[in-house]
N, C-alpha and C positions, 0 to 999 in steps of 0.2 A: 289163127285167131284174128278176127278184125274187131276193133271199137265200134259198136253204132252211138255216132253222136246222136241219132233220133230218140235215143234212151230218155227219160225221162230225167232230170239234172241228177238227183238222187244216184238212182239206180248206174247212170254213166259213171259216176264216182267212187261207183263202189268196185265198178271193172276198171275201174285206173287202181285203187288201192290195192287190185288182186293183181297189178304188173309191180314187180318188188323194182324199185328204182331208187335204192340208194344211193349216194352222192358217188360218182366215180362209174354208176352202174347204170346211168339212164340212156343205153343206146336202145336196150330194146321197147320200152316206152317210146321212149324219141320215135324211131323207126314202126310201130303203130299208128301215133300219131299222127305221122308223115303220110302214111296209108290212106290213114280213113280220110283228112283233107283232104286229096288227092280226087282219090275218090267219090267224095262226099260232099266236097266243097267247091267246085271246080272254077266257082266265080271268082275265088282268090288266085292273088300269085303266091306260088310257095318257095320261102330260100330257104337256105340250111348250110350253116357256120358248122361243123361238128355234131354235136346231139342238141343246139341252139335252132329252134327254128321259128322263121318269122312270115306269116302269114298275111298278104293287105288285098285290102279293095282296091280300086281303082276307078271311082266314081265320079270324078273334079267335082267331090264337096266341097264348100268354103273353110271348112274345119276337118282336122284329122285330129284322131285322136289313138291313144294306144291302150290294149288290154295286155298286161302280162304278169304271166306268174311260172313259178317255177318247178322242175318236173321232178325232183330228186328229195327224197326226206333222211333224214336221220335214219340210224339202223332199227330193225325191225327188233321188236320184242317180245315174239308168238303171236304177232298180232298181225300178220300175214299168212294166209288172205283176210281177208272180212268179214264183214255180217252186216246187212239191214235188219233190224229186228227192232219192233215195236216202235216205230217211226224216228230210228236212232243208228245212223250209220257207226260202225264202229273200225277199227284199223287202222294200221302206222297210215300217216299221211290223210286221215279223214280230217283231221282238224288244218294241217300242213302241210302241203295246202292243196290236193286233189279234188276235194268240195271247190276251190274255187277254179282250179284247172277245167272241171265239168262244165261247168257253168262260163267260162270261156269257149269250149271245145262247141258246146250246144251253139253259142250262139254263132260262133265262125261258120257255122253250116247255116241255121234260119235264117241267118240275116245278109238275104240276098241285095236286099236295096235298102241299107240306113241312110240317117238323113245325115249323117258323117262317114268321112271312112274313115276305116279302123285299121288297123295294124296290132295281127295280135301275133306276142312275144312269150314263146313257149321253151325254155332255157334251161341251162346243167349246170351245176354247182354252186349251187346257193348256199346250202347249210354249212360248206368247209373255209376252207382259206377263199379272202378277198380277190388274191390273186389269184385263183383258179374259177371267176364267175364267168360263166357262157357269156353271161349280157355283159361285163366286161367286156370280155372277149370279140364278141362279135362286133360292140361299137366301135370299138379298136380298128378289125378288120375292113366295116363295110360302113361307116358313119350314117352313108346315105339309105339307110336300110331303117334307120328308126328315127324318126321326128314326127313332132304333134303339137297342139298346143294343150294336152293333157294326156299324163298318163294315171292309169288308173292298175295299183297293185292288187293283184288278187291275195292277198295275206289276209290271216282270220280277223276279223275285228268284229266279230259278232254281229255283222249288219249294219255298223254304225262305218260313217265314215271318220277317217284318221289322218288328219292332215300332218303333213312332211315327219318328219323324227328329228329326236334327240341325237346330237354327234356323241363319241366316244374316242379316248386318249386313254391308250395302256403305258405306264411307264414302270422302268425298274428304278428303285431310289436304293443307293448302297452306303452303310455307313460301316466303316473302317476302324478296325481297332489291331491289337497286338500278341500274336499267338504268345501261348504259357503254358506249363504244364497246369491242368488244374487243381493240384495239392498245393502249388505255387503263385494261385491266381493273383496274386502283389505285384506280379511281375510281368503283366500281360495286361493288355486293355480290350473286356468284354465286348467283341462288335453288334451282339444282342442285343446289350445294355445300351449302346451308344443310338440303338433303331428305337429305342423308345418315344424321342418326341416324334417322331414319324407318327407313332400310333399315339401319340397322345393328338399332337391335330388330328387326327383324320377322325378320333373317338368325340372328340368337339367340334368338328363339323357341322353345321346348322346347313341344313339343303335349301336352294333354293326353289321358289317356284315363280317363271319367267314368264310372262306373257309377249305372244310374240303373236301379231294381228291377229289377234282377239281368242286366240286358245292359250291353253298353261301346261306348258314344260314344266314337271318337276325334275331338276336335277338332280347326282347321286357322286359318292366320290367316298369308296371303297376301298381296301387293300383287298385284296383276292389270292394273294399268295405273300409266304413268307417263307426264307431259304438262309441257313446257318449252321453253322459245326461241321466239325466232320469228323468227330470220335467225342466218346463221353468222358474221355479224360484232357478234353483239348480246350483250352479255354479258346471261342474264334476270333479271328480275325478279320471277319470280314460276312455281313450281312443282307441279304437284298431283300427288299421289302417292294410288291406287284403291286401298284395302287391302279386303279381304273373310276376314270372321271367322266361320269356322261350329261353331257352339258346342253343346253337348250341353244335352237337355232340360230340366236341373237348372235350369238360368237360362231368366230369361225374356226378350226383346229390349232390354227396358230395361236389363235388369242386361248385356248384352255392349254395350248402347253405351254403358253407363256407364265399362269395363273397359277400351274402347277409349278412353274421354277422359282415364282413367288413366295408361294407357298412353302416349299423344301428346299430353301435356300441351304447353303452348306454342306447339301447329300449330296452324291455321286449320282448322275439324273441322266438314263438311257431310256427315249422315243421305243418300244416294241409293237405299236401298232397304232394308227390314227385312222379315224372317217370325219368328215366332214358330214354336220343334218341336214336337216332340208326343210325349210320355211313351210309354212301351212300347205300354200298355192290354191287357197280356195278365192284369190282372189278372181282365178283366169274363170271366165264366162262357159264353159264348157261344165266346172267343175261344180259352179253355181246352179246349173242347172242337173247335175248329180242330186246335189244338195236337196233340192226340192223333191223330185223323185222318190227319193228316201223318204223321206217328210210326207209325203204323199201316200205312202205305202204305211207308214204308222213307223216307222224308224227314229232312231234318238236322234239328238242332233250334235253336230262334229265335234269332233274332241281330237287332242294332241295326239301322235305316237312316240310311246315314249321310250319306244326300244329303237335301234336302226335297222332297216330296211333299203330296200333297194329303190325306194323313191329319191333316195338322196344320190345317187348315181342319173338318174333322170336331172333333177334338179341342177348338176353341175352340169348339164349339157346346155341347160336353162328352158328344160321345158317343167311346167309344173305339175306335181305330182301328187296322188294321195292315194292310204290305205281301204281297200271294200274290199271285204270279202264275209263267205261266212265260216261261222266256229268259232268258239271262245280261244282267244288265244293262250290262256293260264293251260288251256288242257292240247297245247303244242308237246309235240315230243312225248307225253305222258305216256307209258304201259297202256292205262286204260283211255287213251286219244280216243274223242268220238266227237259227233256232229249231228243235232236234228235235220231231217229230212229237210222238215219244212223250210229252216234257216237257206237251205242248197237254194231250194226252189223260191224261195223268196227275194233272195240276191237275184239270182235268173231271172224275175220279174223288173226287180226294179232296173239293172242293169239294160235289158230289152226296152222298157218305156222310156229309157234315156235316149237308147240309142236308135229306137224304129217309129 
């Protein structure tokens, strides 16, 4: 089997979504991929970190700029292979993010001479642990391998662009009490009981919404898990309570786990996971003229990303970053994941007038 990137964006996306590429499992994508540039693309240079591969021009434009997204989805749900049908691509990874990989893939072959080079970034494990990301990984290895003054993620946003994301802080908060037998609870202190005002803040939480040059973060701050007892005759001693706080760009990680220890003063307060967001970046002049593009094509105009992504891994290198892609992101990950044709081929267009 070869990929023809000549496919029409649609249609090329729908033979990515027929290569099952689950996280841990994208060598044989990767290794297509690899192929069909090769062969198809031959104006690029092509590297290749593990199942990370990065593709560039080498035009001495005054501007570089990067396309990337990522090769691996969540696990499948009988919804591999696919279907185009009735101008509605359907299949694991139509929505996440293969519709925008096409539409990358297309243009790494047509665009023999942009008026920028590119550098596009086609990578392994996105959807699992932070520390197992290709693009981690690779910037790690080969730093010189990826800079620009914009990067541009192919994650769904329905066409719109998405400037920088919301950080996130996972903590555990433990409150402490005194095992008993529970016929005898007088003589024991409930560590349940004692997580209460945990969940009473977090039930009175008033969210905020941040503006951060000129878009609005709404933040969130959640418990997402809770953990106690360990028999039904046992009064506990001892409770953890998973809160996650995902906070607008203004702050940096340190400052929401500071907010959080503000916050749950008195708990037992274990760090399980931190990112740091990542600022709009529609100020960089690359990105502004993204902007337009869109606008031009009949597209909404930029808005926050209020989940995290991998522009925020761009953004601590300092180059700046935003979300385009197409697919509704709500129907990520879904059983019934799908994508209009025309959304594939419309990204495709405006992304080409940016760049040709």
């Amino acid at each position: 089997m070869e990929l023809d990137l000549a496919l029409p964006p649609a249609e090329l996306a729908l033979a990515l979504v027929d290569v099952p590429s689950e996280s841990g499992h994208e060598g044989a994508l990767a290794d297509l991929m690899a192929q069909a540039l090769t062969r198809q693309a031959p104006h690029l240079e092509l590297l290749r970190d593990g199942d990370t591969l990065v593709a560039r021009t080498h035009l001495g434009r005054p501007e570089r700029v990067i396309l990337a997204g990522h090769l691996d989805t969540v696990p499948a749900a009988g919804n591999v292979p696919g279907r185009l049908a009735a101008g509605t691509l359907w299949g694991r990874g139509s929505v996440d993010m293969k519709g925008g990989l096409a539409v990358m893939a297309g243009l790494a072959r047509r665009l023999t001479a942009p008026r920028r080079d590119i550098t596009y970034v086609f990578y392994d494990h996105e959807e699992v642990a932070a520390e197992l990301s290709g693009l981690g990984r690779t910037v790690a290895h080969h730093p010189d391998w990826i800079g620009g003054g914009l990067a541009v993620l192919g994650e769904p946003t329905a066409g719109a662009i998405e400037g920088g994301c919301n950080g996130t802080v996972r903590v555990e908060l433990t409150a402490e009490g005194v095992a008993a037998h529970s016929a005898r609870s007088w003589l024991g202190v409930n560590a349940i009981h004692q997580a209460a005002p945990i969940l009473d803040r977090l039930a009175a939480f008033e969210a905020e919404t941040v503006r951060v040059d000129g878009l609005d973060y709404r933040e969130g701050l959640n418990a997402v898990g809770i953990e106690g007892g360990i028999a039904g005759n046992v009064v506990p001693d001892r409770c953890v309570v998973t809160v996650n706080y995902r906070f607008a760009p203004d702050k940096s990680a340190d400052d929401a786990v500071a907010r959080l220890r503000e916050w749950f003063g008195g708990f037992g307060f274990r760090v399980t996971d931190r990112a740091d967001g990542a600022r709009p970046g529609l100020d960089a002049a690359p990105a502004q003229d993204l902007a337009r593009a869109v606008a031009d094509a009949g597209g909404p105009a930029p808005r926050a990303k209020l989940g995290w992504t991998d522009v925020a891994r761009f953004s601590a290198l300092g180059i700046p970053a935003v979300n385009f892609g197409p697919g509704d992101p709500s129907l990520a990950h879904a059983d019934q994941e799908s994508c209009p044709a025309a959304e594939i081929d419309r990204a495709a267009r405006v992304l080409e007038r940016w760049l040709a």
